[in-house]
C-alpha positions, 0 to 999 in steps of 0.5 A: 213459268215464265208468260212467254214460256207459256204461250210457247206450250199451248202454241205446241199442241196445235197444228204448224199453220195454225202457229204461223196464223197465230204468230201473224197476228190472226185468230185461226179460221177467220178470212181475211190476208194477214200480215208478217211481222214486217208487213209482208203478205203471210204464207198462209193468208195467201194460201187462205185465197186459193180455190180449193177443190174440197171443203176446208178444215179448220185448225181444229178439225172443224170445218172453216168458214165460207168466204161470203159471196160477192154480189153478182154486181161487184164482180169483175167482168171478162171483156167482150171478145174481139169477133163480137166486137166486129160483129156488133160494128157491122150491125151498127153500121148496116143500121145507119146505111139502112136505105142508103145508096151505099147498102145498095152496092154492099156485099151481102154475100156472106149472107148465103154462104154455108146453104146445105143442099137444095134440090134432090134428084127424082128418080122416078121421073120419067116412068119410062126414059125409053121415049127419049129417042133423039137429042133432049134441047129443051124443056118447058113447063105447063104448070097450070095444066101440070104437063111438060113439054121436051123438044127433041132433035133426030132423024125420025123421031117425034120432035115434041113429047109430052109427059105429065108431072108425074112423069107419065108419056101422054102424047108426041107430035112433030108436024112443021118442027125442024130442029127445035132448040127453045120451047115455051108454055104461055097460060092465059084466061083463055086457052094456052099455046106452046112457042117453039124456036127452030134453028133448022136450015130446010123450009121449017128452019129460022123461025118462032112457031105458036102451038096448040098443046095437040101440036096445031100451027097457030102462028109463025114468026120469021121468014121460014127457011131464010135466016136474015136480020130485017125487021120488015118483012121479020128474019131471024137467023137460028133464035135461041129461045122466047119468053112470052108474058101473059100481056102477049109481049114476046122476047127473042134472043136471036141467035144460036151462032148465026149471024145476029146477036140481039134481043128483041122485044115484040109486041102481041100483035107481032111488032117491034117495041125495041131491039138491042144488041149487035156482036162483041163484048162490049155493053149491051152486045152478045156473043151468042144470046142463048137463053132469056126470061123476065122477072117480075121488077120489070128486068130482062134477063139475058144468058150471053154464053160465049162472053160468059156472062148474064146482062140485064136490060129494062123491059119498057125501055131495053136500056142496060141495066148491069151484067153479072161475071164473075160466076162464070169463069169456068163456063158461060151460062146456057139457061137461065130461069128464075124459081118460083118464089124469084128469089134464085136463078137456075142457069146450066152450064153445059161443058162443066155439066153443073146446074148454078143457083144463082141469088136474085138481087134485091129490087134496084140494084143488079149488083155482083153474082152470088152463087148460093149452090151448085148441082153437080150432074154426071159427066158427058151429061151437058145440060142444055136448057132448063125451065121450073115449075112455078107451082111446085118449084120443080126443075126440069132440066133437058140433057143433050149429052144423057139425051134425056130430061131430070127432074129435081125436086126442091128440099125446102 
């Protein structure tokens, strides 16, 4: 028998790919891409590279060889994919604008989108809503002595009412009150006192009043049943509302559809420090000034309703510092009060019944409103003015649609 006749018997006896293997000059089982004859890539080497879902079998029936592992080094890595390559160019770059005059007009919006739900409604509160029995206007919180005040307009009603924080009735009273439309708690050291604005027309209207919390008259501000503008003797035509700071300097937005449209600061003994604003649109001025509080970084914080917009002033100088809109094309704002952290602004908006929270810019820069949440109410139900308990963070909303004051309770 010939070598070749040989070769050809023994070849006969094993599986078909292995004769190929054999044939492309590779031992059967071992790894490696063989080559043909002509130097093309072998079917079967090729077929060698392939995953396979089990374990091989050799061409004998025993199991093949493993290929041996590639170190985790030499292994070729998948590109980055493009929205982190975005993201990690944003963070470069916010690191070399850290501090510069370029961050302070940046867009951090995206930084609050996607907030959950912020505020619950406490349905407990009051235990008895039947002592509403006038238009609610507003509210203020005594958070030191955890009490809340509702101003209330109608004919023979009590004007104010007071609850606890828990939502117990304590006590009413309405001497010397016309038509409330602002309301105030001050604690000092010493004692505390209720500010009241009242927007009436008779022989009470058109003045700031100073309470006791029992209801004593302490003090009026304004010429009471004459709206004016003077300084000397001190007029007001319907003021909306008072902030006073625990120094005794008192801000008035004056007023709510009457013939002025400016805030005024006042000293604690009642004299003018500045005062700002006439009627229009343009910067500084008003179309109904209808809510103000001051936060802590020195900024005076003004709801001007019919332009649809809130305008930021210097509290030491009354200078204009910026003015937030875009917020607000739906409605104008008719509260604002900051939460007690200061980290948002709560402001009513009472003809799309919406409660809007607000993001507080950062110290130095007023930048673009950014609406983080809203609270949807109930329709007809026209929130009015709101205050928040600095304590417990509580926001307490007066309604003058549901005639009544909500509680809401913050989730976190």
């Amino acid at each position: 028998m010939s070598a070749s006749a040989g070769r050809r018997r023994a070849l006969s006896g094993l599986p078909l790919r292995c004769r190929r293997s054999l044939r492309s000059r590779h031992s059967c089982g071992q790894p490696g891409a063989g080559r043909g004859g002509d130097g093309s890539e072998s079917r079967l080497s090729w077929a060698s590279r392939r995953p396979e879902a089990g374990r091989s079998r050799g061409c004998h029936g025993n199991a093949a060889r493993r290929p041996f592992p590639v170190p985790a080094s030499m292994r070729r890595k998948r590109p980055l994919g493009p929205w982190l390559v975005m993201a990690s160019a944003v963070l470069a770059l916010l690191a070399l604008l850290w501090g510069s005059q370029v961050l302070k007009a940046f867009d951090y919006s995206f930084l609050w989108r996607g907030q959950q739900q912020m505020y619950k409604l406490d349905i407990g509160w009051p235990k008895i809503p039947e002592y509403f029995t006038g238009q609610t206007f507003c509210v203020a919180v005594d958070s030191l002595h955890g009490l809340v005040y509702v101003g209330q307009r109608g004919d023979n009603v009590p004007k104010v009412l007071v609850f606890s924080e828990e939502g117990y009735f304590l006590y009413s009273w309405n001497n010397t009150v016309e038509m409330p439309h602002g309301i105030f708690v001050l604690n000092t050291a010493t004692d505390s006192s209720v500010w009241i604005t009242d927007v009436g027309t008779g022989k009470y209207g058109h003045t700031v009043k100073q309470y006791s919390p029992s209801g004593k008259l302490m003090q009026i501000l304004g010429t009471p049943g004459n709206a004016g503008s003077s300084l000397i003797p001190l007029q007001f035509d319907q003021p909306a509302e008072i902030f006073v700071e625990e120094s005794g300097d008192i801000y008035v937005v004056d007023g709510d559809g009457g013939m002025n449209n400016r805030l005024l600061k006042l000293s604690n003994d009642y004299k003018e420090i500045w005062l700002t604003g006439t009627n229009g649109t343009g910067i500084g001025q008003f179309k109904i000034p209808h809510s103000v509080t001051v936060d802590p970084f020195g900024r005076v914080w003004v709801a001007d309703r019919d332009n649809k917009r809130i305008q930021v002033f210097d509290k030491v100088t009354g200078e204009w510092l910026g003015s937030w809109s875009n917020c607000f094309s739906e409605d104008g704002p008719y509260s604002v009060r900051f939460t007690a952290n200061y980290k948002y602004l709560i402001v009513a908006q009472l003809n799309i019944n919406r409660l809007a929270i607000l993001a507080a810019p950062p110290v130095g820069s007023i930048g673009d409103c950014v609406m983080v949440n809203t609270v949807q109410l109930a329709d007809e139900t026209k929130p009015h003015l709101v205050d928040v308990d600095m304590k417990s963070g509580a926001v307490y909303v007066a309604e003058i649609g549901a005639q009544q004051v909500q509680k809401y309770i913050p989730l976190s």
